[in-house]
RODO-2510 file (C-alpha; in nm, 4 decimals, decimal comma):
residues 437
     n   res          X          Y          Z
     1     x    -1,4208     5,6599     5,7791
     2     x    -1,3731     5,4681     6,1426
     3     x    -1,1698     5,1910     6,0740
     4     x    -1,2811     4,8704     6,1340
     5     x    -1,0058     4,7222     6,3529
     6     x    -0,9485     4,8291     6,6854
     7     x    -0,8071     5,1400     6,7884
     8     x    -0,5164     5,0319     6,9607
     9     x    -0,4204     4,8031     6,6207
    10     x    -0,4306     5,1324     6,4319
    11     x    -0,2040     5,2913     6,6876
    12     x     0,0544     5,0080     6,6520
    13     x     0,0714     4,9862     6,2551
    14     x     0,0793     5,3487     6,3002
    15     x     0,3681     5,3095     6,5272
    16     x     0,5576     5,0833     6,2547
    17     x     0,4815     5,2935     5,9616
    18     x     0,6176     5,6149     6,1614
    19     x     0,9204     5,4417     6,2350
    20     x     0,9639     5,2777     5,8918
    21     x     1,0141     5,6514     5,7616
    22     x     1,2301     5,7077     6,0317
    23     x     1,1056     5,8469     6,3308
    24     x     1,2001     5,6624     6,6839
    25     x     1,0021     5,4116     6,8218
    26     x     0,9131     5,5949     7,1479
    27     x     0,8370     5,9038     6,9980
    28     x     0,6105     5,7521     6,7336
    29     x     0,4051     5,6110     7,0055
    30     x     0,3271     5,8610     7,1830
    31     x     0,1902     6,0667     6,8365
    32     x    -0,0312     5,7379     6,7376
    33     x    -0,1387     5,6582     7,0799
    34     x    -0,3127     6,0202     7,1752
    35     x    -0,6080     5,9940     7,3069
    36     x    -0,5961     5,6478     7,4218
    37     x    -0,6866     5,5395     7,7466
    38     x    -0,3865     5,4489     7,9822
    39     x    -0,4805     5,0527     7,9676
    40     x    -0,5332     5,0731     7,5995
    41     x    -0,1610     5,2614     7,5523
    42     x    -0,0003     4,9973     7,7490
    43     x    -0,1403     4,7026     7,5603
    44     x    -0,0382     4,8993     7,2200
    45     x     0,3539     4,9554     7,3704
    46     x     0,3283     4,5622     7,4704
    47     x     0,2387     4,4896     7,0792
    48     x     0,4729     4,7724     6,9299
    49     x     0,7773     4,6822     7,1836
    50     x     0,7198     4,3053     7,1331
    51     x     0,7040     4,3130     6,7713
    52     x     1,0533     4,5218     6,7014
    53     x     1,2029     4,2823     6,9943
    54     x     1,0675     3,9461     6,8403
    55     x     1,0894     4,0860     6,4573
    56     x     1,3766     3,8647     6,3442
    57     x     1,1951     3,5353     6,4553
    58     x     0,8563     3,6928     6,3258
    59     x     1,0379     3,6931     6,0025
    60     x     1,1665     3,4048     5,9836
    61     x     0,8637     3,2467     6,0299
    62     x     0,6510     3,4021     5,8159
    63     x     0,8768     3,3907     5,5732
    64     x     0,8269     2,9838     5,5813
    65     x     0,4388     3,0659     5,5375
    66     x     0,4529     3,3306     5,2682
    67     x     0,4454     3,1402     4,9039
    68     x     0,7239     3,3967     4,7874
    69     x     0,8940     3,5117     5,1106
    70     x     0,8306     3,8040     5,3152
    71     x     1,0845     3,9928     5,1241
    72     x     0,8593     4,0628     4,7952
    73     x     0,5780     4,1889     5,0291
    74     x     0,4639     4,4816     5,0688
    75     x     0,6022     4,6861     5,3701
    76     x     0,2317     4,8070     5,5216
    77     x     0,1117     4,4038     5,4724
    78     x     0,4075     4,2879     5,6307
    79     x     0,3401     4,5286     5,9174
    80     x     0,0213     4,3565     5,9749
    81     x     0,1617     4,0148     5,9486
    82     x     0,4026     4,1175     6,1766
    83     x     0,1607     4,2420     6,4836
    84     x    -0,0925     3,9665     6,4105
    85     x     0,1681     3,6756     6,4168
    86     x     0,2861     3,8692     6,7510
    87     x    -0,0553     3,8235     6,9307
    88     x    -0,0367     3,4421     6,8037
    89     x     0,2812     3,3684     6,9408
    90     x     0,3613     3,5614     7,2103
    91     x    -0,0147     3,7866     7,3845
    92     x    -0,1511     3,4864     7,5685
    93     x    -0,4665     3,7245     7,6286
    94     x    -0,5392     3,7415     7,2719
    95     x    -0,7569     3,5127     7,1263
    96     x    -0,6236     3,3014     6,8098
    97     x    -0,9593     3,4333     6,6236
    98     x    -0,8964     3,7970     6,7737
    99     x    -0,5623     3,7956     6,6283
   100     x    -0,6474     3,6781     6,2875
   101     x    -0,9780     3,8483     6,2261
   102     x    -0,8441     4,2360     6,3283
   103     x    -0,5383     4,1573     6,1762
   104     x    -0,7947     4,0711     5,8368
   105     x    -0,9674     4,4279     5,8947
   106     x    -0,6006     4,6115     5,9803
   107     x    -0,5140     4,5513     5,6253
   108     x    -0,8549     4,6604     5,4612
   109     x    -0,8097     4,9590     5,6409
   110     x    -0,4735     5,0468     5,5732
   111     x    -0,6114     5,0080     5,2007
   112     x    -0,4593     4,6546     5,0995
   113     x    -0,7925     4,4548     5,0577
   114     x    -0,6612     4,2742     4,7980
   115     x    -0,3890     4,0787     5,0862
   116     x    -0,6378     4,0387     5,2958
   117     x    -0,7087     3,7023     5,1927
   118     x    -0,3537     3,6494     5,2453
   119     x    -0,3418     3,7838     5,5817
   120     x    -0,6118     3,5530     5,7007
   121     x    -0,4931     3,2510     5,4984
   122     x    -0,1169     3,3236     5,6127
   123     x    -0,2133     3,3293     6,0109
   124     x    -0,4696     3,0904     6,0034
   125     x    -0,2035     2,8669     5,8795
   126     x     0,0550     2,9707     6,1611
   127     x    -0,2315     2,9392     6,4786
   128     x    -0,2186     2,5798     6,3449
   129     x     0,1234     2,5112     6,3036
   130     x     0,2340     2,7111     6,6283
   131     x     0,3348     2,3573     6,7701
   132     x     0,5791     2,2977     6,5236
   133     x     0,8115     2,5894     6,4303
   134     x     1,1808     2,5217     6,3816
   135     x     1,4455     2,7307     6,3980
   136     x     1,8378     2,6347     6,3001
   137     x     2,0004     2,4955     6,6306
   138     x     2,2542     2,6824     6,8031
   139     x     2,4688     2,4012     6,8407
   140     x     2,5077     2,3282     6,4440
   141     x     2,5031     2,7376     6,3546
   142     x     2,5348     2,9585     6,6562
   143     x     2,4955     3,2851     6,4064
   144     x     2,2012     3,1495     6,1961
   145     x     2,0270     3,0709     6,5407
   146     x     2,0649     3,3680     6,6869
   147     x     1,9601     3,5631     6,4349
   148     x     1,5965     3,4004     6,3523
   149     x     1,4950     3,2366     6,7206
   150     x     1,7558     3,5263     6,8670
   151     x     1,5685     3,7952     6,6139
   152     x     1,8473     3,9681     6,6118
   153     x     2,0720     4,1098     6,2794
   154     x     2,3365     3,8453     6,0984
   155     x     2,5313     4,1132     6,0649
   156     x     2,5648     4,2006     6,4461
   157     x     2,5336     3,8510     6,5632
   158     x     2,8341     3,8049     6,3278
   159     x     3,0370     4,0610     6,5130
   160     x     2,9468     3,9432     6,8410
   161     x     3,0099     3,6219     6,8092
   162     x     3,3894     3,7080     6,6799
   163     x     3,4558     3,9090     6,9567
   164     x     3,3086     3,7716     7,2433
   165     x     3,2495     3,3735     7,1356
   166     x     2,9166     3,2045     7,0645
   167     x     2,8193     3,1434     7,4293
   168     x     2,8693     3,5085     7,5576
   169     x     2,7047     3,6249     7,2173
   170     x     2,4045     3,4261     7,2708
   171     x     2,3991     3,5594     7,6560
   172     x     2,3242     3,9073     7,5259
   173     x     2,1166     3,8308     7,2676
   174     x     1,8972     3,7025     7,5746
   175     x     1,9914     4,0086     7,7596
   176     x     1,8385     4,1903     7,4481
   177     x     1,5168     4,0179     7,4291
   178     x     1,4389     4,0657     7,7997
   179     x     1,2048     4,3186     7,9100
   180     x     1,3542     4,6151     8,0399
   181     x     1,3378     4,6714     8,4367
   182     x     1,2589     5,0229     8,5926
   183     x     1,5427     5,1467     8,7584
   184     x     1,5906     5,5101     8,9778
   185     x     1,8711     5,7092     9,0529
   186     x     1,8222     5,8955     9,3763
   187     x     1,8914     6,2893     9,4117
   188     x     1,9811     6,4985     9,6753
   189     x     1,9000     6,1694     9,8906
   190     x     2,1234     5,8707    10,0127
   191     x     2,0023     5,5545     9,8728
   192     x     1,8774     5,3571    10,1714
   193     x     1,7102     5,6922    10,2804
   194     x     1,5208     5,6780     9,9471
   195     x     1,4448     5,2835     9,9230
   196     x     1,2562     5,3769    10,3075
   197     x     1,0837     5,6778    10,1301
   198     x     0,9446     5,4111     9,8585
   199     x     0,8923     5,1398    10,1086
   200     x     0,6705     5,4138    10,3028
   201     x     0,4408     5,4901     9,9918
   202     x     0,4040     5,1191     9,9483
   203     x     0,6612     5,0721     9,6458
   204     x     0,9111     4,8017     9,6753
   205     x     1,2565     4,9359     9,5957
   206     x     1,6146     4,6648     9,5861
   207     x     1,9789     4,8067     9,5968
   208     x     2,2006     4,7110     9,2799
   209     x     2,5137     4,5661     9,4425
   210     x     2,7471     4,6953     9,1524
   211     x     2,5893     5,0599     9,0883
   212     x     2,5682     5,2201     9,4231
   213     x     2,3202     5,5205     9,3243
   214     x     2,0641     5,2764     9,1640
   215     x     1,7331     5,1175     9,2602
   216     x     1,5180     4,8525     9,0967
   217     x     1,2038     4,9080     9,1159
   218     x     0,9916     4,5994     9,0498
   219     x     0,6683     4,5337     8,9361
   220     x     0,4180     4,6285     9,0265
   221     x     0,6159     4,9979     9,0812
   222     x     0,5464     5,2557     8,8313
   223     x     0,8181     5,5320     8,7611
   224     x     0,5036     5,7937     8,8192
   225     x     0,4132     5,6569     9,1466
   226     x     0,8546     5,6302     9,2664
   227     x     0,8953     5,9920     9,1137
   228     x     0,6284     6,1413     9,3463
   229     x     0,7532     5,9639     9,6335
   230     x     1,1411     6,0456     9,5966
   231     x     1,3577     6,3188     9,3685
   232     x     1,4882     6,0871     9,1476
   233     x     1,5695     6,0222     8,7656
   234     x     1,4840     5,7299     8,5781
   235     x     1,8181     5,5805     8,4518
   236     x     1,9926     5,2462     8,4271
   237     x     2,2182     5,1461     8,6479
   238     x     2,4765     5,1844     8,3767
   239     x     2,4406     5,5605     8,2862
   240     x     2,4608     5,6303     8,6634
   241     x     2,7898     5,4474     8,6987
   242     x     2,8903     5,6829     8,3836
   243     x     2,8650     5,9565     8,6244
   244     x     3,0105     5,8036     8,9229
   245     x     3,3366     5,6630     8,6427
   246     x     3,3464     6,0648     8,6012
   247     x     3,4390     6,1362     8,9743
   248     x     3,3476     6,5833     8,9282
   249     x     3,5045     6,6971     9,2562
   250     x     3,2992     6,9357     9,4834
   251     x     3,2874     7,2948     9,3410
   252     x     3,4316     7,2183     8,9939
   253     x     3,3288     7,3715     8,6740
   254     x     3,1183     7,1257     8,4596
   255     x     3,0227     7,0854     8,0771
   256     x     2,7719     6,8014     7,9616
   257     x     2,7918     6,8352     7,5855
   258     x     2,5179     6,6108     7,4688
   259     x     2,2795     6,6094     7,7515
   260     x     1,9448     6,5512     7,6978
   261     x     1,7604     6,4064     7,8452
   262     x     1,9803     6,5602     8,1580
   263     x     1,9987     6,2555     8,3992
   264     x     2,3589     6,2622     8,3497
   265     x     2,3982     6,6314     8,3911
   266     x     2,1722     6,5828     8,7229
   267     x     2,4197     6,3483     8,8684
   268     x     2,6887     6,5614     8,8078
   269     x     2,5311     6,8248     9,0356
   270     x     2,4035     6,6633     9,3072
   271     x     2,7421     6,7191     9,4931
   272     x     2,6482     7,0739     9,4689
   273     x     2,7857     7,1571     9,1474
   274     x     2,6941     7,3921     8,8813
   275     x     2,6520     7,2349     8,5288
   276     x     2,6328     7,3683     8,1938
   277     x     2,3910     7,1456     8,0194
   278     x     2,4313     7,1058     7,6189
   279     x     2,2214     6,9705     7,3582
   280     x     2,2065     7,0399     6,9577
   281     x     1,7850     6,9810     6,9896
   282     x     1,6199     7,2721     7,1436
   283     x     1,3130     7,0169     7,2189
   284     x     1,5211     6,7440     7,3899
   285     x     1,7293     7,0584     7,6000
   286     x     1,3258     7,1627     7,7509
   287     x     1,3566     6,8125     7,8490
   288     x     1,6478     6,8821     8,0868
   289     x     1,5501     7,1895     8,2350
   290     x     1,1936     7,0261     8,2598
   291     x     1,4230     6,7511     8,4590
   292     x     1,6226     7,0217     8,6655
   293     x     1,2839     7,1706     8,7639
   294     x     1,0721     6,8496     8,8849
   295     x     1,3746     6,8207     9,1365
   296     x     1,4135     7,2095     9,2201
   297     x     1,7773     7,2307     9,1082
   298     x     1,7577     7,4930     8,8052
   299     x     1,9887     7,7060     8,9930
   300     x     2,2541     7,3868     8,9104
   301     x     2,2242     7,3051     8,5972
   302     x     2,1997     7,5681     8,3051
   303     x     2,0741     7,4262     7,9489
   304     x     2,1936     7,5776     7,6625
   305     x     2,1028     7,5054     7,2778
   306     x     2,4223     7,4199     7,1323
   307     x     2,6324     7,2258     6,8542
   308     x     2,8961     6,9957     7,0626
   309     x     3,1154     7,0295     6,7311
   310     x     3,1638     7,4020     6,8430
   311     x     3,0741     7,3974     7,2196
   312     x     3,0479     7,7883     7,3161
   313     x     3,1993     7,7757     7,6540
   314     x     3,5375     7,8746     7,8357
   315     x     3,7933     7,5959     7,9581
   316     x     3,6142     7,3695     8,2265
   317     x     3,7510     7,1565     8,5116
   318     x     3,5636     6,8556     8,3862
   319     x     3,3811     6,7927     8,0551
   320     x     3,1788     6,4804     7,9914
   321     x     3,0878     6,4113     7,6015
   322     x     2,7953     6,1097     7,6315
   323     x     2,8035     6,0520     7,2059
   324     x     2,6047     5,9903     6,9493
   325     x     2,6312     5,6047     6,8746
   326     x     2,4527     5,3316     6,7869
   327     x     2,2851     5,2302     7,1107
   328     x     2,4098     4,8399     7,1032
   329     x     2,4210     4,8309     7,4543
   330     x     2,0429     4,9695     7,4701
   331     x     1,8627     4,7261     7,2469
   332     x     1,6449     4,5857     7,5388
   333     x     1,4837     4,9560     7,6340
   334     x     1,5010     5,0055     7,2494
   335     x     1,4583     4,6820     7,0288
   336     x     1,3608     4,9173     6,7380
   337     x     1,7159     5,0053     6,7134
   338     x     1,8743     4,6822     6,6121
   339     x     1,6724     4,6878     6,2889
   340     x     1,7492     5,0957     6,2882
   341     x     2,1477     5,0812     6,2319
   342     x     2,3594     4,9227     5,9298
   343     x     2,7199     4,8537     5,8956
   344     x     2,8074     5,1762     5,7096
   345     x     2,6412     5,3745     6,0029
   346     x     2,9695     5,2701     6,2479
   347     x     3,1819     5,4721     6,0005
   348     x     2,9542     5,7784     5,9731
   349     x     2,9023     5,8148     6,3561
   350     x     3,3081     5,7034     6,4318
   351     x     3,3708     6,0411     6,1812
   352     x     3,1455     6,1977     6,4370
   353     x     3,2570     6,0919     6,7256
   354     x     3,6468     6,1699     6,6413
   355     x     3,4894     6,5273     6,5250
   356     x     3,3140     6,6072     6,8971
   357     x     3,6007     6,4587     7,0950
   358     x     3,8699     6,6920     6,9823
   359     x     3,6019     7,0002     7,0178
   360     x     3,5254     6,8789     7,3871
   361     x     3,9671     6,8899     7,4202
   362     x     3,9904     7,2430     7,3195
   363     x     3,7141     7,3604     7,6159
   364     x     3,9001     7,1346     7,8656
   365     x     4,1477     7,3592     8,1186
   366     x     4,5155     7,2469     8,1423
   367     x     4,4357     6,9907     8,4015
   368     x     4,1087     6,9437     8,3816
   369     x     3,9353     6,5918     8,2804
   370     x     3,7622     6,4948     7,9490
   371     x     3,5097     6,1915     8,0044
   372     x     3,4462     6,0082     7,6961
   373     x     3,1063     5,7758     7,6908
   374     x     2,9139     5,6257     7,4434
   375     x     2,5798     5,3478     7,5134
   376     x     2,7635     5,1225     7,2206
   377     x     2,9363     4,7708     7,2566
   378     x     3,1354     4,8411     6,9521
   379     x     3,4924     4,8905     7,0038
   380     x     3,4698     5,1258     6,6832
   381     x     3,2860     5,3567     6,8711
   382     x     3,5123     5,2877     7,2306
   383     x     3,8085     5,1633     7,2203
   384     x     3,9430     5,3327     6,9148
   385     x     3,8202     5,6354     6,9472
   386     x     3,9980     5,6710     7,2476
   387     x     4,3046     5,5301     7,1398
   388     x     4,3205     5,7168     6,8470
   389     x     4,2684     6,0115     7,0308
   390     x     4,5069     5,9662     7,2593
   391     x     4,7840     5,8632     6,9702
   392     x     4,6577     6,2607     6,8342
   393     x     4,6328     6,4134     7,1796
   394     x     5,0164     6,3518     7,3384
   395     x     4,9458     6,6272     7,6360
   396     x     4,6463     6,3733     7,7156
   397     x     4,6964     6,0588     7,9454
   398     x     4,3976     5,8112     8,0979
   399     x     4,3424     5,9067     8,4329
   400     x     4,0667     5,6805     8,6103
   401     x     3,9690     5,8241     8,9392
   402     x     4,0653     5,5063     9,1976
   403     x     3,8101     5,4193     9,3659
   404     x     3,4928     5,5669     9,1850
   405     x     3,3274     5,2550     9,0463
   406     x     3,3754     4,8661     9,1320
   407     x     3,7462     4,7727     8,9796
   408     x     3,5678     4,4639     8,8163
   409     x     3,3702     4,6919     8,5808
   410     x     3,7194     4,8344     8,4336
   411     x     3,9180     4,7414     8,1437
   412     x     4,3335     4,6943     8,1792
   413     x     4,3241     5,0745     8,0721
   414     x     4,1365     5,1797     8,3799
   415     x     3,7848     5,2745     8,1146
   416     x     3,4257     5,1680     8,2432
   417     x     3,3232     4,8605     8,0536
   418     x     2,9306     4,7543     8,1572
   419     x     2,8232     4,4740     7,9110
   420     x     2,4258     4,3504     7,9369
   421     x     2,5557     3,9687     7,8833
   422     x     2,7474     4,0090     8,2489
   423     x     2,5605     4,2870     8,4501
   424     x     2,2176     4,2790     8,3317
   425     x     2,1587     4,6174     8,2634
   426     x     2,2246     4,8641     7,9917
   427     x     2,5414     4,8431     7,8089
   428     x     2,8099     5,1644     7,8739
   429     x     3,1553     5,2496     7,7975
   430     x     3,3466     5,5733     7,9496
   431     x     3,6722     5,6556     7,9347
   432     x     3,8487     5,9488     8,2010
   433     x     4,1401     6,0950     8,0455
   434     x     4,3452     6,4166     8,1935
   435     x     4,5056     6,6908     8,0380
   436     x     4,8534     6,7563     8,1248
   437     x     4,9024     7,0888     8,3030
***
C-alpha cells in the first residue's frame, strides 16, 4: 500500500533504518532514493545529512519533551522524531504543520500507529517551545556543551578537549557541523590553466593557498558540471596534500594498497607514473578504474582485487598505505560517522593498522619509501602507529621529502598534520618513512 507520507520522508527513514543495521550513510541513500527526481534527492540528502550532523542536539532536545526520555523509545519512532524535529528546527522551507503532520503519517506507515499520537503531541510541543531551548553553557561545562548544542559524542568531545583544550575542541566541533565545500583536484592540467577552463564554462573556481593542486568550487558549481569542463577528481584539499607529502619521483614504481576510490592513486600518476592500484572490495576497485577511465589514464594505473594484509606485488620504489580508520577528521562530509564508531573500535582498527603496515614494509625495495596515512585525528591511529613501527622497524628512518608541502602543515617529526579546527578542510595525517639501503 502507497504510504501516506511523502516520498522523499520514506527515502530518509529509509536512509536511517539502512544505516542503523549498518550500512553507510551515502550508500544507503542512493538505494532509498531510486527513482527520485534530482530536486526531490537533494532535499532528502539535506534531511538525511542534517539529521546525523544535528543528531546529538536533536537528542537532547527531545529527550526534554519525551515523558520517559528518548532512550526507552523505540528506534523506528525515534527516527521519525528525529527528521520531523529536523524540519522544525533547522528546513526554513518546511512548514511547522508540514513537519508535524508527515512526520504523524511517517510513523503510521512505518507501522507504529500506536506513537503516533506521540509524534504529533511531542512536535507540536517543540514548534511551540522552539524559542526557548537551552542547552548547558560552554563556559560552565565545555564537554556537556559540546556534546548536546555541539551534537557531537561525550566520549570524543572528552578526548578532544584533553588533547587539544576546550577552545580548539569546540573550533572543530564547528568545523564538523559545517557543510562540506566541493573541492577539485586538477589532472594532467596546471591549476590556473584549469580555474580558466571553469571560469570559461561559467563555473567559479578559487585557489587554496595551503594545498597547491586544489580548487574550491563554490556554490552554485556542481561537481557534474566542473568534471565535464576539466579532468579532475573530487577530493579535499587534504587527501591531495597526502599525495603531494608522498613526493613519487618521475618514473618510479608505485603501490596504493587501499585505494578506492583511486583519487589518491590518480595523483600519484599524473607525473607520468605507472600505479598499481589495490583494494580488498572488488566493487569499490570498479570505482577506480571507472576513475582512471573518465580521465583516459588506464594505461597508468592498474587495479587489482587484493588483501593489503598480503599485498601480491614485488618490492616497489614507493608504497602509500591510506588505512582503515575511523574517519575523525571526515565527520563534516560524513556526520553519520561520529555516531558510527565507539571507543573499543580504536583498538580493533590500531590491531589493523599495525597488521597492514608491516605487510606494506616487506613489498617496499631497500630504499624505497613507505607513506603511512590515515583520515583520523587520533594519535592511536597516527602517531603511535608510526612510532611503534619505527621502535619494530630499526632499518626504517622518517624521511619527509623537503619541500613537498607547506612546512607549517608538519609536525617536529617532519609527518603531515591537517586538522579541520585550523585549515578548514578534511582532517589527514601521513607519515614518509625510508628504508635503509
Amino acid at each position: 500500500m502507497k504510504g501516506r507520507a511523502t516520498p522523499t520522508r520514506h527515502a530518509a527513514l529509509e536512509t536511517l533504518r539502512r544505516v542503523r543495521t549498518g550500512d553507510l550513510a551515502d550508500r544507503a541513500l542512493e538505494h532509498a532514493t531510486r527513482g527520485l527526481e534530482p530536486r526531490d534527492r537533494a532535499w532528502t540528502q539535506e534531511l538525511v545529512y542534517g539529521t546525523f550532523r544535528m543528531r546529538g542536539r536533536l537528542d537532547h532536545v527531545l529527550d526534554g519533551l519525551v515523558r520517559d526520555g528518548v532512550a526507552k523509545l523505540e528506534e523506528e519512532v525515534l527516527d521519525v522524531l528525529r527528521l520531523g524535529a529536523y524540519q522544525l528546527l533547522e528546513m526554513g522551507s518546511v512548514p511547522p504543520y508540514a513537519a508535524v503532520s508527515e512526520s504523524v503519517e511517517l510513523a503510521r506507515d512505518a507501522g507504529a500507529s500506536r506513537a503516533a499520537g506521540l509524534v504529533n503531541g511531542v512536535l507540536q510541543n517543540l514548534h511551540r517551545r522552539r524559542d526557548q531551548l537551552r542547552f548547558p553553557e560552554f563556559e560552565r561545562d565545555p564537554a556537556a556543551h559540546l556534546a548536546t548544542a555541539g551534537s557531537h559524542p561525550r566520549w570524543l568531545v572528552d578526548r578532544w578537549i584533553a588533547r587539544w583544550g576546550a577552545g580548539d575542541a569546540r573550533a572543530l566541533v564547528e568545523a564538523n557541523n559545517a557543510r562540506p565545500e566541493l573541492y577539485l583536484r586538477p589532472l594532467g592540467v596546471e591549476r590556473d590553466e584549469a580555474a580558466e577552463r571553469l571560469a570559461a564554462a561559467g563555473i567559479a573556481a578559487e585557489a587554496v593557498d595551503f594545498a597547491p593542486d586544489s580548487l574550491r568550487i563554490p556554490l552554485p558549481g556542481t561537481a557534474a558540471d566542473a568534471l565535464a569542463a576539466v579532468p579532475a577528481v573530487v577530493q579535499d584539499p587534504a587527501a591531495a596534500l597526502v599525495v603531494r607529502y608522498a613526493a613519487a619521483p618521475e618514473g618510479a614504481t608505485v603501490l596504493d594498497l587501499c585505494a578506492a576510490p583511486g583519487g589518491k592513486a590518480l595523483g600519484l600518476a599524473e607525473p607520468g607514473t605507472r600505479v598499481a592500484a589495490a583494494d580488498l572490495s572488488r566493487r569499490r576497485m570498479r570505482r577506480v578504474v571507472e576513475n582512471a577511465g573518465r580521465i583516459g589514464w588506464r594505461d597508468r594505473v592498474a587495479g587489482v582485487v587484493a588483501d593489503a594484509r598480503t599485498p601480491p606485488f614485488h618490492p616497489a620504489d614507493v608504497v602509500l598505505l591510506d588505512a582503515p580508520c575511523t574517519g575523525t577528521g571526515t565527520f563534516r562530509r560524513h556526520p553519520d560517522g561520529r555516531w558510527r564508531i565507539a571507543p573499543h573500535d580504536l583498538e580493533a582498527l590500531t590491531e589493523l593498522q599495525d597488521q597492514l603496515l608491516r605487510a606494506a614494509a616487506e613489498v617496499v625495495r631497500p630504499g624505497g619509501v613507505l607513506v603511512y596515512s590515515t583520515c583520523s585525528l587520533e594519535r592511536e591511529e597516527n602517531e603511535d602507529r608510526m612510532e611503534r613501527f619505527l621502535a619494530e622497524h630499526p632499518d626504517w628512518s622518517m624521511s619527509p621529502a623537503p619541500g613537498a608541502v607547506d612546512p607549517a602543515l608538519l609536525d617536529e617529526r617532519g609527518r603531515l598534520c591537517v586538522l579541520p579546527q585550523r585549515q578548514g578542510v578534511d582532517g589527514a595525517f601521513a607519515a614518509r618513512v625510508r628504508r635503509n639501503a
